[in-house]
N, C-alpha and C positions, 0 to 999 in steps of 0.2 A: 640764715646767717652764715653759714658755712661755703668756702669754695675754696681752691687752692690756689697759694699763696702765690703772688704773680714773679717770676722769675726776673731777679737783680738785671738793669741793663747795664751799671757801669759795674767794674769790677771791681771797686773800693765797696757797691754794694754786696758784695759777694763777702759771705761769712765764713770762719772755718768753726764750725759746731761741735762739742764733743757730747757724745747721748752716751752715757754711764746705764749699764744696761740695755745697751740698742740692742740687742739678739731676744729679746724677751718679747711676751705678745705687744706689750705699749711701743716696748723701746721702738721695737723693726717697723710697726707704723708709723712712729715719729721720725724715725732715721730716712722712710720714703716720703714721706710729708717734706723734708727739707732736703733732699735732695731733688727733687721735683719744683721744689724752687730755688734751683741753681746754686746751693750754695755746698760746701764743702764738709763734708761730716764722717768724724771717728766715732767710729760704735767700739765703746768699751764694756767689755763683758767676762766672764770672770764662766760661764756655760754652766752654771751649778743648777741653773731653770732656764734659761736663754737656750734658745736651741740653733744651730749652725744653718739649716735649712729653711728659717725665718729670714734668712739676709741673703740667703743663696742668689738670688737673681740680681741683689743690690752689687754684689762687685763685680757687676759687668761696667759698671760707673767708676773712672777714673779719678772721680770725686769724692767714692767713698774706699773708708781704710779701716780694717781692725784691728783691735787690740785687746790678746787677750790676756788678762789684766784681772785681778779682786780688788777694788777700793781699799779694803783694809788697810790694804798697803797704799805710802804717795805716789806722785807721780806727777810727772812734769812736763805738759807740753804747750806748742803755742796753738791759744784756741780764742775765738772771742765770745763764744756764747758757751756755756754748760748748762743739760740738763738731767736733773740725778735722779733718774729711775731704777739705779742698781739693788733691789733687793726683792726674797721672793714674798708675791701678796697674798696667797692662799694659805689658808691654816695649814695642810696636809705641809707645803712645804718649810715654812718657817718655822712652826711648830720641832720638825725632821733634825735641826741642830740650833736649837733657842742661843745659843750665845752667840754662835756665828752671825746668827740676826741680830742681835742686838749690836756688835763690833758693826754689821755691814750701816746700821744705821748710823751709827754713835761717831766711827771713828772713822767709816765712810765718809759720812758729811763734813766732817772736821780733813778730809784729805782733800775734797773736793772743795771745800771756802778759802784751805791757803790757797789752792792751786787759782781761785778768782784773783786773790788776792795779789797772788803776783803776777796774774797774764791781766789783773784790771778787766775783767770778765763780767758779765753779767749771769749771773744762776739760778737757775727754777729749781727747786725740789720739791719733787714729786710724795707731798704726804697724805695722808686719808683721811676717811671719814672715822675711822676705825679710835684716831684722838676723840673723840665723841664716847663709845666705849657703847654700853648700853643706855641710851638716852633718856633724861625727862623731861628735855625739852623737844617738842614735836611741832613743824619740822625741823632742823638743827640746823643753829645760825654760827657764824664765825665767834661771834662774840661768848659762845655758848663752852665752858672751859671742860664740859665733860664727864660723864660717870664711869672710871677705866680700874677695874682689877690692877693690882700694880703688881701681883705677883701669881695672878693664874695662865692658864697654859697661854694666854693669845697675850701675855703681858711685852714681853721679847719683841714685840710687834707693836704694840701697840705702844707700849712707854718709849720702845725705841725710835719710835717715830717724832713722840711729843718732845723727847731729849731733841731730835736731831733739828726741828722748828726750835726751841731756845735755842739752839747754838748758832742758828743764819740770824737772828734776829742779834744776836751776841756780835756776829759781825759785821752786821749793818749797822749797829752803833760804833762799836770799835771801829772798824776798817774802813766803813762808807764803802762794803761793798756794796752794788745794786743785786737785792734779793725779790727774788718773789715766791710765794710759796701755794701751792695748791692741795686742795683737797678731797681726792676721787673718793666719787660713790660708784656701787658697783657699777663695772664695765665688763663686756664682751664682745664678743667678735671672731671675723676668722682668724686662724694663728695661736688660740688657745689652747695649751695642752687638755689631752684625752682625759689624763689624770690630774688636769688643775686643781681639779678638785671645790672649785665655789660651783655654787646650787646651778648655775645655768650649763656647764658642761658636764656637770653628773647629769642632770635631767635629760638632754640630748643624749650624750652617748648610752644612758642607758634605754632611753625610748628607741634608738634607730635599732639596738642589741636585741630588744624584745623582752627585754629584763626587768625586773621591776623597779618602779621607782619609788628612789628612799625617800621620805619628807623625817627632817629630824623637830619632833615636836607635834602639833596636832594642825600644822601647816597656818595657822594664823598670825604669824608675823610678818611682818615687813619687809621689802625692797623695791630700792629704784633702780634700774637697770638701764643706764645708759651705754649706747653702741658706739664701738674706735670710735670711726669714725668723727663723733659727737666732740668724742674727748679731745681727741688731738688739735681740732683744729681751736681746744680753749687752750691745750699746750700753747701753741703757737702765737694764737691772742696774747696771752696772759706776758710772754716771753717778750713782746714788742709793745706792750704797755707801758705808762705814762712812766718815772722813776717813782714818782710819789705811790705808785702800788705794789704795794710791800704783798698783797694779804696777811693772813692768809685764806683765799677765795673758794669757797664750794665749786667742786665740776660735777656736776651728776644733773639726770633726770630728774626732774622733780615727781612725776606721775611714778604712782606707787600702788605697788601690789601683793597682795598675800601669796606667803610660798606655795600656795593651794592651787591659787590662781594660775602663777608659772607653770605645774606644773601639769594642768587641767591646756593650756596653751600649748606646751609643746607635745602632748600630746593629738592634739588635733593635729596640731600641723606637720610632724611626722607619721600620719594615718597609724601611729602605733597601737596595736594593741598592749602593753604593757599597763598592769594594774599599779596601783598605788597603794603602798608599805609603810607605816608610819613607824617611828622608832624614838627613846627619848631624847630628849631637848638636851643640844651639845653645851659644853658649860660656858657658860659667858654671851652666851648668841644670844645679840639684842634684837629686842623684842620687836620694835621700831627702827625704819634707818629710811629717811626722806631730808634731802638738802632744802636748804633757804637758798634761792640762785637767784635773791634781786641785785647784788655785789655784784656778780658776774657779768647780769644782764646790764646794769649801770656802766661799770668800769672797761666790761671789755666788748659791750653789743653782741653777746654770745648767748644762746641757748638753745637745746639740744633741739634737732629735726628730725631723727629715724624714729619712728613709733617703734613699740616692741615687738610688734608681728613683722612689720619688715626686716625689722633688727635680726629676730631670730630668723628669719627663713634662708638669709645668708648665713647665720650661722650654723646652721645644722648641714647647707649644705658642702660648708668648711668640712665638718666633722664627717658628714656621710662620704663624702672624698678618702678623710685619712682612713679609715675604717675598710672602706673598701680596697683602699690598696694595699693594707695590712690583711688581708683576708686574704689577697691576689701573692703577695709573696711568702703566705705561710704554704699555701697551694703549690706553688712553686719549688718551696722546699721539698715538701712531698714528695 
């Protein structure tokens, strides 16, 4: 079900798209996903996790522009689509300054709804699975309202996410803006920081190091691990959906695996020798996390195509890239 979007022939079909967090691993695939189909796109990024050398090859395009920019603050320009992926999704980073996540969510979205509001825009925001919290209901459907800590460490993240869905849905009553709302289960791919820090780039970078790897828990919990690729192109579904779909719609794999598993996987496929370290269970990490993606598949004919061994074997060799050329100019220094 995935392929890339066919490029606008008239130029009234031609979009100018603003991606809020386009330098980050989602944003800069999404930012190449719509430039690749002709249309016009500012990557707004604020670089606090977005990296400069994610989008490096994109301004060689005429079509793309940046701005560097924090949401916190407004901001005013003329765009016809927005999509708000501006904040960091790993514990290590959000965790790093909790209110700043929370502003990025809260008063992020709230800068990003007038700004529909007054360019008459259409807006995805990019929310998670994470509104779920630690689940009891298995697999987790939209209608499913949530078991979320309101005030432990992943709270900043997690509440700030569930505030920032009341507030588009606040003004698609109010305003009649067209919202639509997503809800990523884990994702990766190339473009992921070393130090992301979610289970599938610790496992990799520490298998290709020869280092051990951590499992936090006794590795029996759950993930569904769906690849960019996958995702993006439900971004983009989701984005040029009916108006009547508001969601907010599950994007994840639905095939689910214990962190045991992962980690017994990338192993192999890195020929690493590195043993396996177990360590206790991080606070709040749910037990379970598997999407309901009959919404998705209904609404938008979408559902994920990489398996997980394909998935990761590009992804490691993302990672065995940066690693080696971090190795090459520390050498260098020398």
């Amino acid at each position: 079900m995935q392929g890339d979007s066919p490029v606008p022939r008239r130029r009234e079909d031609r979009k100018r798209i603003l991606v809020a967090g386009g330098a980050g691993f989602l944003g800069s695939h999404l930012c190449e996903r719509l430039l690749g189909a002709g249309h016009q796109v500012i990557c707004l990024d604020n670089f606090s996790t977005g990296l400069r050398r994610n989008i490096r090859q994109l301004k060689r395009s005429d079509a793309f522009s940046v701005i560097a920019h924090d949401i916190i603050e407004p901001i005013d320009l003329e765009v016809d689509e927005i999509y708000n992926l501006a904040c960091p999704a790993s514990p290590p980073h959000y965790q790093a300054d909790p209110i700043h996540t929370t502003k990025t969510c809260v008063l992020g979205s709230l800068n990003l709804l007038e700004l529909a509001v007054r360019r008459r825009a259409r807006i995805v925001q990019a929310s998670t699975s994470e509104v779920y919290g630690d689940p009891n209901v298995h697999p987790q459907v939209e209608s499913y309202w949530g078991n979320v800590n309101p005030f432990g460490p992943r709270a900043c993240y997690d509440e700030g996410k569930r505030c920032a869905e009341a507030l588009f849905f606040d003004f698609h009553k109010t305003h009649q803006v067209e919202i639509k709302i997503v809800r990523i289960f884990n994702t990766y791919g190339p473009r992921m920081r070393p130090d992301d820090g979610r289970v599938v780039s610790n496992f990799i970078v520490q298998a290709l190091k020869g280092e051990d790897i951590t499992i936090y828990g006794d590795g029996s919990q759950t993930r569904s691990f769906c690849f960019v690729d996958d995702l993006i192109d439900g971004f983009v579904r989701t984005m040029a959906s009916r108006p009547s779909v508001t969601g907010p719609i599950n994007l994840g794999n639905p095939a689910e695996f214990t962190i045991a598993a992962l980690a017994d996987e990338v192993v192999q496929l890195t020929g690493s020798r590195s043993k396996i370290t177990y360590r206790p269970l991080l606070i709040d990490d749910p037990r379970r996390r598997r999407p309901d993606i009959s919404l998705a598949m209904r609404e938008l004919n979408w559902c994920p195509t990489v398996n997980l061994s394909a998935g990761l074997t590009r992804t490691i060799r993302h990672f065995d890239g940066l690693l080696t050329r971090a190795h090459r100019a520390l050498k260098e220094v020398a």
